[in-house]
C-alpha positions as CSV (number, residue, x, y, z in Angstrom):
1,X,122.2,149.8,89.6
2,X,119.8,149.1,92.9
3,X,119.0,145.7,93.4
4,X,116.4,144.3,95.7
5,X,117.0,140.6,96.3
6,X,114.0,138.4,97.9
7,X,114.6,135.0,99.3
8,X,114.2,132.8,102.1
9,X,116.0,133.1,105.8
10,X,116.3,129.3,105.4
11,X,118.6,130.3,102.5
12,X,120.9,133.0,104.0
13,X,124.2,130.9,103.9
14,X,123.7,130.5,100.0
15,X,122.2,134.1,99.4
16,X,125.3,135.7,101.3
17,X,127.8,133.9,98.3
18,X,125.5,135.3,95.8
19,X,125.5,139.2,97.3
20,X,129.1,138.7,97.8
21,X,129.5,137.7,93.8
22,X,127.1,140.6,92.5
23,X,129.0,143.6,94.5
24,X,132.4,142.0,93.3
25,X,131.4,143.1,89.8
26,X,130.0,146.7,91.5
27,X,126.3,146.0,91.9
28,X,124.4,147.9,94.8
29,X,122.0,145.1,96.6
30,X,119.5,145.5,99.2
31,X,118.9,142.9,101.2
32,X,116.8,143.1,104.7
33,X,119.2,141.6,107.0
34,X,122.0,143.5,105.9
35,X,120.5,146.9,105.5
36,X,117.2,147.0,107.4
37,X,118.1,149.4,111.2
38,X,116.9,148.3,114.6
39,X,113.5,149.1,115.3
40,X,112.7,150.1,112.0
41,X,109.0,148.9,110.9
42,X,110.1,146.1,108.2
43,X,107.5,145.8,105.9
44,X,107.4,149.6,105.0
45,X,111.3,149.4,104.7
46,X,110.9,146.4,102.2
47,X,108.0,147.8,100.0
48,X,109.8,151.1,100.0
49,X,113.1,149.4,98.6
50,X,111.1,147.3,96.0
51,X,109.3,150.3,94.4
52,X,113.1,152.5,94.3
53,X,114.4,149.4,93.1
54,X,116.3,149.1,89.1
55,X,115.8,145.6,89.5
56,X,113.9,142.8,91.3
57,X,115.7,139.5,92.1
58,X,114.3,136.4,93.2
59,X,116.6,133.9,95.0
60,X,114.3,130.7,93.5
61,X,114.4,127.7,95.5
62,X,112.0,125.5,97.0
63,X,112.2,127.2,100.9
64,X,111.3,130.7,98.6
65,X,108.7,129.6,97.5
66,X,106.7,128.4,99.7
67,X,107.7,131.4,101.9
68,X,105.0,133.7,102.1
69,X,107.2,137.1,102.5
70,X,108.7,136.0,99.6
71,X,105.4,135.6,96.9
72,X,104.5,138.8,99.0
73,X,107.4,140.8,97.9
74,X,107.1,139.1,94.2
75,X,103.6,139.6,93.6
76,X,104.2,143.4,94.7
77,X,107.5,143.7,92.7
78,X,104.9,142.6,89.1
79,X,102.5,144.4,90.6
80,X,105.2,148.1,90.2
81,X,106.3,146.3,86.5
82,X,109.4,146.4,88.2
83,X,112.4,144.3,86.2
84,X,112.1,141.0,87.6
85,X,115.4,138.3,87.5
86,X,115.0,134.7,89.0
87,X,117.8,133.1,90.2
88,X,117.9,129.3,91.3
89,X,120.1,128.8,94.3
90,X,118.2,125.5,95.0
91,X,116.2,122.7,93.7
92,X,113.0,123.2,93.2
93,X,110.5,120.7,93.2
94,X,108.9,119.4,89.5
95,X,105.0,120.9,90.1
96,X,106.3,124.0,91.2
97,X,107.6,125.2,87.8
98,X,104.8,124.2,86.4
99,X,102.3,126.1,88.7
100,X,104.3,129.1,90.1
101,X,104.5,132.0,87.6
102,X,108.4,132.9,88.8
103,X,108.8,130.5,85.9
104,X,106.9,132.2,83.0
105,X,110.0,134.0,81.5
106,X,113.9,133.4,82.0
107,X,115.7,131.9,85.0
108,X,119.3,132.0,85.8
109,X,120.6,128.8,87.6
110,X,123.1,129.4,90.0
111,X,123.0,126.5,91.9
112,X,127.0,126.1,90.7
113,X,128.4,129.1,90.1
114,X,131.3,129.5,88.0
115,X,132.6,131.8,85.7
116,X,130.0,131.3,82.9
117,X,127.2,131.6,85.1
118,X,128.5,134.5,86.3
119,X,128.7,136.2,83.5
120,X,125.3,135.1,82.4
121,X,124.2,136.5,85.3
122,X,125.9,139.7,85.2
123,X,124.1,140.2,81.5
124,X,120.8,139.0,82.3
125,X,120.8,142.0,85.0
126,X,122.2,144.4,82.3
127,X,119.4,143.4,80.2
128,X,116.7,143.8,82.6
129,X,118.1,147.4,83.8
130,X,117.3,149.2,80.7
131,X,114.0,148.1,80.7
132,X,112.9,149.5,83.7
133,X,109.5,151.6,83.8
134,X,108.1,154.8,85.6
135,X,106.3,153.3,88.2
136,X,102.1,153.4,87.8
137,X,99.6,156.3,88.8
138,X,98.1,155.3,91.1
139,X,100.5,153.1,93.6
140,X,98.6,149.5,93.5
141,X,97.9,148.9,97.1
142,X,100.3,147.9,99.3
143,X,100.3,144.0,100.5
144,X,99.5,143.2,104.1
145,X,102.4,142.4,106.4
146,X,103.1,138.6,106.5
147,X,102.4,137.0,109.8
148,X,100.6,139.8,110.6
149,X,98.6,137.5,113.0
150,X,101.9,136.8,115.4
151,X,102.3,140.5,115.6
152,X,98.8,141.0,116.7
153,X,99.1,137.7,118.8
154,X,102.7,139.7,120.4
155,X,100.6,143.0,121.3
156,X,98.6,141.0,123.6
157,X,101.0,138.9,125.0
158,X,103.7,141.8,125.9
159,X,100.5,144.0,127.0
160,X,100.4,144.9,130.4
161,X,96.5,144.1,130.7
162,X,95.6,141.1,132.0
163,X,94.9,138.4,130.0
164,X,91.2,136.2,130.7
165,X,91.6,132.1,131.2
166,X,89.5,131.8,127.6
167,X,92.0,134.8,125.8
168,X,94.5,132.5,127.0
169,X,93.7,129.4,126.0
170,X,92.6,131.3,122.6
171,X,96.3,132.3,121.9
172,X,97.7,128.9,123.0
173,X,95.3,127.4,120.5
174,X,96.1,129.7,117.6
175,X,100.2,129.5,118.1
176,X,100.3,125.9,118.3
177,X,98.1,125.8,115.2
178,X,100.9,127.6,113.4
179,X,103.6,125.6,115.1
180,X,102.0,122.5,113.5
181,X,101.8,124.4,110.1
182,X,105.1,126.9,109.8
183,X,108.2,125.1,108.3
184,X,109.9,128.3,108.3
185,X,112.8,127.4,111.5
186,X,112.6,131.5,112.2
187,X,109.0,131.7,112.1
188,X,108.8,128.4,114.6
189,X,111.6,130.5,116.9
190,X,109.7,133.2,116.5
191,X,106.1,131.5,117.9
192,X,107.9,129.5,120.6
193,X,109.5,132.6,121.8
194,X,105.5,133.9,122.0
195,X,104.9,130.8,124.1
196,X,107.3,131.5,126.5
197,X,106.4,135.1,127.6
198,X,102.8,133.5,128.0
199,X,104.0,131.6,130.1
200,X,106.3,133.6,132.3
201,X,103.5,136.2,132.8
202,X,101.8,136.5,135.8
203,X,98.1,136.0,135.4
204,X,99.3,132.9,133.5
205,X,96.8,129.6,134.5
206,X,97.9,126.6,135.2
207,X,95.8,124.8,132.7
208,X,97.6,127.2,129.9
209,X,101.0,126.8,131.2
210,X,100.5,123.0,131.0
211,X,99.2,123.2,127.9
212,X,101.9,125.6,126.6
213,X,104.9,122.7,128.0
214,X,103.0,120.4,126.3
215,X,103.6,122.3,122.9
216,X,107.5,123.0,123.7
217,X,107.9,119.6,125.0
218,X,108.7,118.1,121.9
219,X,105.8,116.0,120.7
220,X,107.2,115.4,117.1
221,X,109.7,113.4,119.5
222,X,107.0,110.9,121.4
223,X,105.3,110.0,118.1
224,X,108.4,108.9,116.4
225,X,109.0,106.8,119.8
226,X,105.5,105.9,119.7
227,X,106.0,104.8,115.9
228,X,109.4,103.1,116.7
229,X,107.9,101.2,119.2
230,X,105.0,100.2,116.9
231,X,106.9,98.7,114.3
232,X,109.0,96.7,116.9
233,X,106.1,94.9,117.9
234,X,105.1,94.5,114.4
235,X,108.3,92.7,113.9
236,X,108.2,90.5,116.9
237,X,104.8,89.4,115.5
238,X,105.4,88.2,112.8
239,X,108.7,86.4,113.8
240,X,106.6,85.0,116.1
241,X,103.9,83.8,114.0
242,X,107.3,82.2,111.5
243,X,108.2,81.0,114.9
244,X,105.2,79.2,116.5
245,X,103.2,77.1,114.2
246,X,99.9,76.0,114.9
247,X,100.2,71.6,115.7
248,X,98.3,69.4,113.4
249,X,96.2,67.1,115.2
250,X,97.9,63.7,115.6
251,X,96.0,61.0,112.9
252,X,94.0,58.6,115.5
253,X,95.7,54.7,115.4
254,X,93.2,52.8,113.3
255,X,91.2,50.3,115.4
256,X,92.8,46.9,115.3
257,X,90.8,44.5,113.6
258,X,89.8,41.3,115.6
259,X,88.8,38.3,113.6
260,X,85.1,38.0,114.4
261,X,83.6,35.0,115.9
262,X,82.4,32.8,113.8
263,X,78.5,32.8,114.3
264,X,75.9,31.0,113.3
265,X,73.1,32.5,111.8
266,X,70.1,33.2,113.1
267,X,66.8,33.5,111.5
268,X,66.0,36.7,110.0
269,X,63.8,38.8,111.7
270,X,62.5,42.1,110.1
271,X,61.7,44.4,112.2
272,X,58.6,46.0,112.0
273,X,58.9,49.5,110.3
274,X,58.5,52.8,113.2
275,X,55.4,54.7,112.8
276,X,56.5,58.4,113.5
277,X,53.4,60.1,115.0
278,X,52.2,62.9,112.5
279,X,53.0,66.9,113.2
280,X,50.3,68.6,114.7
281,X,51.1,72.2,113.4
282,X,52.2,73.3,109.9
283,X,55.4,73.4,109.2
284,X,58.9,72.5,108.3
285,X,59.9,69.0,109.5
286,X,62.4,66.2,108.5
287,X,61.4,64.6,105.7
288,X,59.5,61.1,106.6
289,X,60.8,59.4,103.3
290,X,64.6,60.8,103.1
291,X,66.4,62.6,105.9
292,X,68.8,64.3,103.9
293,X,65.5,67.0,103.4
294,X,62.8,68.7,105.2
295,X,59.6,69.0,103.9
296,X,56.5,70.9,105.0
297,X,53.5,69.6,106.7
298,X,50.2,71.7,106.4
299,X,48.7,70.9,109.4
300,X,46.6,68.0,107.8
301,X,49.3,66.4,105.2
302,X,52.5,66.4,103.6
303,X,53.3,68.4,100.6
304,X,55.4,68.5,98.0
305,X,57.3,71.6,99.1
306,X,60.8,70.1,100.3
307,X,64.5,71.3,100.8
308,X,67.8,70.5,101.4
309,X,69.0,70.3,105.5
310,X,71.2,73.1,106.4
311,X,74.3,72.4,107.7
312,X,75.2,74.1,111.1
313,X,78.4,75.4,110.7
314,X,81.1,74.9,113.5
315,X,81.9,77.7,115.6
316,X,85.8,76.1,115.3
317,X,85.9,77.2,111.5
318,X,85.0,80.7,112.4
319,X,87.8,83.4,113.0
320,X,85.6,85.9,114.9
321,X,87.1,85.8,118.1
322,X,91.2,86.0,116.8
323,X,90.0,89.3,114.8
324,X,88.1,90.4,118.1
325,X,91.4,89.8,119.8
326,X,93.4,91.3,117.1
327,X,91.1,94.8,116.5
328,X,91.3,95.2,120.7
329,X,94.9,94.5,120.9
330,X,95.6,97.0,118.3
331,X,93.3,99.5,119.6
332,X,94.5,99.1,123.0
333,X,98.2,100.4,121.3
334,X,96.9,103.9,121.9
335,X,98.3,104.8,125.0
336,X,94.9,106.6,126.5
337,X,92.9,103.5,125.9
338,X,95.6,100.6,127.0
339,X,92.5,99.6,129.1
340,X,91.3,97.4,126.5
341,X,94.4,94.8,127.0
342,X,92.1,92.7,129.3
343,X,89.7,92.4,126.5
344,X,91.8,91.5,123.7
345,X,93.7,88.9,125.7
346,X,90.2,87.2,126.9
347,X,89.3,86.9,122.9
348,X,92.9,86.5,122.4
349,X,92.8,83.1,124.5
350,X,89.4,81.9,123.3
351,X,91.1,82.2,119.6
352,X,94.0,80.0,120.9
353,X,91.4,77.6,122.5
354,X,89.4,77.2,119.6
355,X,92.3,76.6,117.4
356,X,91.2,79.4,115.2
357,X,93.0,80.9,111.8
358,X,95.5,83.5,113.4
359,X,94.6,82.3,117.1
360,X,98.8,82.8,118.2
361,X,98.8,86.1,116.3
362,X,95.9,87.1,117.8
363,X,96.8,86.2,121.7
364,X,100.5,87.9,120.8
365,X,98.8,91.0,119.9
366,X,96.6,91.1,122.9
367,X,99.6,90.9,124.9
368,X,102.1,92.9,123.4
369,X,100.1,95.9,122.6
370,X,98.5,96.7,125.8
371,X,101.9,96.8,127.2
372,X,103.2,99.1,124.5
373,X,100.4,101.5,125.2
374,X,100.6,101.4,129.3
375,X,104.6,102.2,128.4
376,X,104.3,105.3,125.9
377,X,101.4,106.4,128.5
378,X,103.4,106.1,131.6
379,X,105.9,108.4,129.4
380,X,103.1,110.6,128.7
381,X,102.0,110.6,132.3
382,X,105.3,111.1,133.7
383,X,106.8,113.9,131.3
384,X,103.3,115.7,132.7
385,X,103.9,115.4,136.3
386,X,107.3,116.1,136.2
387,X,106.9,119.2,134.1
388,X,103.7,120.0,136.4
């Protein structure tokens, strides 16, 4: 029997205990690292050996499946009606079963080999053996070769042609796009080994050899600094605001109360009542009869139009200025923009003054974040001239 067994280089350690279990009970398996020769074209090699193949394997687990040489090699394997066994050497996440269609007919799990699941292993192949087909007239057509794109990207950069500044910066642009997205740790060797021939050629730039440090230099490293530091100054805010509470204003002593004179009392005077001179223009003016109101005067007379007297309200009772201070100090965080410290500590202080809600957090913030920011930039700034 000739198996072909698919699965995932971030599985090999696992996969080498299953190939090792299968040819203990005399099974022939084909697998790419063991049997493919140096300097052989791989992707011919592999769709060759799935299409001789008595029956197709897939080592399920949750690196397999999301590797796309592996649904490649699947997808051809049902595309041949070749025999096709699953076999979980790993956990697999809950959606996946439901979505992937590995899952539409029997699966062995081997995450814990034994014995039994040996056996049931050994019978599920037996089983699929004898239902192998004569492979379809016409071939289907062949898949593409997975990360195609790096081999194309590989050409150019091992080339002996120069390379133009925007070609360069094209290629920089496109492998640190897949550096971001790859999770596959050959796939991420095999685009940081890209970056460094680009960068020992000759006609290399200096703008692309800066940018290419900048993509080996570890960024994933900086923002988990960055994030570190983030959520220490979040923490020594708020044990600063437990910390510091804002003073209630002493109660003023109550006047002391003098016994008055005892005087004697004078004739009672009215006083005559103030004549208010009349508005000249129409309009809305304090009502004559009740200054709680205003009431509108037509130019000639007073109407019956009236309403209530606004109250102003006090600047003191507004927060503006500690979420001005706040917003800033945050914003000044980013390292780039650390500028806008001065900003957030002037609102920050006006807050404070003003004896506004969250004034101390506010002033805090402006202080501590702008510092934070100048820090992870002079990081920034340093790891750049130093690799420069």
């Amino acid at each position: 029997m000739s198996i072909f067994l698919s699965h995932s280089d971030m599985d090999d350690a696992v996969v080498r205990g299953l190939v090792s279990d299968l040819e203990a009970f005399g099974k022939s398996v084909w697998l790419d690292k063991k049997d493919l020769v140096g300097g052989e074209s791989w992707w011919p090699v592999i769709l060759k050996q799935i299409r001789t193949c008595d029956v197709f394997v897939f080592a399920v687990s949750a690196n397999s499946l999301k590797s796309e040489p592996c649904n490649a090699e699947f997808d051809y394997a049902r595309s041949l009606q070749r025999p096709i066994l699953p076999v979980k050497i790993g956990d697999v996440p809950g959606e996946e079963i439901l979505i992937h269609e590995i899952f539409s007919g029997q699966v062995v799990d081997y995450r814990e080999p034994d014995k039994a699941t040996a056996y049931a292993l050994i019978r599920a192949l037996n089983e699929r053996e004898g239902a192998t087909r004569v492979l379809p007239d016409p071939l289907p057509p062949e898949p593409p070769t997975p990360y195609e794109y790096l081999l194309l990207l590989g050409r150019v950069v091992r080339g002996r042609d120069d390379i133009s500044r925007t070609n360069q910066e094209s290629i920089v642009r496109q492998l640190g796009d897949a550096l971001r997205r790859e999770k596959n740790t050959s796939v991420q060797a095999s685009i940081e080994s890209l970056l460094m021939l680009l960068r020992a050629r000759d006609d290399i730039t200096v703008r692309t050899a800066n940018a290419i440090d900048s993509l080996l230099a570890e960024p994933e490293s900086m923002i988990e600094e960055t994030e570190s530091l983030i959520e220490e100054t979040e923490s020594l805010i708020e044990e600063t605001e437990s910390l510091i509470e804002e003073p209630e204003p002493e109660p003023e002593p109550e006047p002391e109360v003098k016994p008055e004179p005892e005087v004697k009392p004078e004739p009672e005077v009215k006083p005559e009542p103030e004549v208010k001179p009349e508005p000249v223009n129409a309009g809305w003016y304090v009502d004559p009869s009740n200054s709680a109101s205003i009431r509108y005067w037509d130019g000639s007379k007073w109407t019956d139009l009236t309403r209530e007297a606004q109250e102003v309200r006090s600047l003191n009772a507004s927060a503006k200025f500690s979420t001005l201070g706040i917003i800033f100090g945050l914003v000044s965080l980013i390292p780039w923009v650390w500028g806008f410290g001065p900003v957030a500590l002037t609102f920050g202080i006006i807050a404070v003054a003003r004896r506004q809600r969250r004034g101390v957090a506010a002033l805090v913030i402006s202080i501590v974040c702008p510092i934070a920011g100048f820090i992870v930039w002079g990081i920034w700034f340093a790891t750049t001239q130093r690799t420069t």
